[in-house]
C-alpha positions as CSV (number, residue, x, y, z in Angstrom):
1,X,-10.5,10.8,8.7
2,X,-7.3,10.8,6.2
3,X,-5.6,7.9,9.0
4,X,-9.1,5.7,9.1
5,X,-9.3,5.4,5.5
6,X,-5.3,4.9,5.5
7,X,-5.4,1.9,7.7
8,X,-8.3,0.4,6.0
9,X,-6.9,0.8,3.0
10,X,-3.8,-0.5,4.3
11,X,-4.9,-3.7,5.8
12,X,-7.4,-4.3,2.8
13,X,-5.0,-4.3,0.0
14,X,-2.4,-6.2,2.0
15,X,-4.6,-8.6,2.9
16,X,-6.5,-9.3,-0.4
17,X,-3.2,-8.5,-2.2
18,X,-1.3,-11.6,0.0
19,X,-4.1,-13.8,-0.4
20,X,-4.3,-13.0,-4.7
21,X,-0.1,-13.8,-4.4
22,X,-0.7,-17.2,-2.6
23,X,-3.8,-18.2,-5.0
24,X,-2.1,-17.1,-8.4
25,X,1.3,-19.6,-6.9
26,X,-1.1,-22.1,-6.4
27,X,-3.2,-22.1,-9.6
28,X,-1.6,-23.0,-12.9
29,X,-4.3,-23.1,-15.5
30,X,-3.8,-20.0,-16.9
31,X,-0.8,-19.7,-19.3
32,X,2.9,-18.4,-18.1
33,X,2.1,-14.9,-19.2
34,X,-1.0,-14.1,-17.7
35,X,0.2,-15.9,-14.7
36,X,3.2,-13.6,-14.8
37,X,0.5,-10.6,-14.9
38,X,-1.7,-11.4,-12.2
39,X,1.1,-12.0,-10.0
40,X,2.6,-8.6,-11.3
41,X,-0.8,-6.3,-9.7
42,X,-1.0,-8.7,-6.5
43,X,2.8,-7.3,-5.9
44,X,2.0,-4.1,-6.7
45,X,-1.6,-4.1,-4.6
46,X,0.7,-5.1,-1.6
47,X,3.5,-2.6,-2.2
48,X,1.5,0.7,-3.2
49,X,0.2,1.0,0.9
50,X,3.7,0.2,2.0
51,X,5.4,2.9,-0.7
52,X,2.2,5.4,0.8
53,X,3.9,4.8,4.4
54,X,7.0,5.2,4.1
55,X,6.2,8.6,2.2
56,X,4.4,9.9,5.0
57,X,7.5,9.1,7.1
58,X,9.6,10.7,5.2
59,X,7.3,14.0,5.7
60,X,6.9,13.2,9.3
61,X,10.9,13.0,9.9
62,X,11.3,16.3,7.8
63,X,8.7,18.3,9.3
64,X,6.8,18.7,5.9
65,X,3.3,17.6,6.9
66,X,0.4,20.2,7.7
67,X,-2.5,19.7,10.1
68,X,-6.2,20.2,8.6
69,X,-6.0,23.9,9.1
70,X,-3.0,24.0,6.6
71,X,-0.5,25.4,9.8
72,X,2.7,23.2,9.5
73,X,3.7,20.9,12.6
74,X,5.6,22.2,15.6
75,X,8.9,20.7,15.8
76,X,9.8,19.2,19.5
């Protein structure tokens, strides 16, 4: 359940965040400032899933992930 809601979180926020990055660059009504803002939480939206990957990398490579019963992964 954990890696369903992972992936559509992913994609959504990468998606929507990419798409708020492109529309900000292309709008210029709003003043520098807010423009600076919006573009600000677009970046973050698209690097918080990316940041949440690599994490659970990390804890793949060093063996510190746990299954749903709590019983740590076999190594190989």
């Amino acid at each position: 359940m954990q890696a369903l809601m992972k992936i559509i979180v992913f994609y959504m926020i990468i998606v929507y965040g990419t798409h708020f990055i492109i529309a900000f660059l292309k709008e210029k009504s709003d003043s520098d400032r807010v423009h600076l803002v919006k573009l600000l939480i677009s970046s973050c939206c698209i690097l918080f899933p990316i940041l949440w990957h690599f994490i659970d990398l990390y804890q793949l490579a060093f063996q510190n992930m746990h299954d749903s019963n709590d019983i740590p992964l076999v190594s190989w």
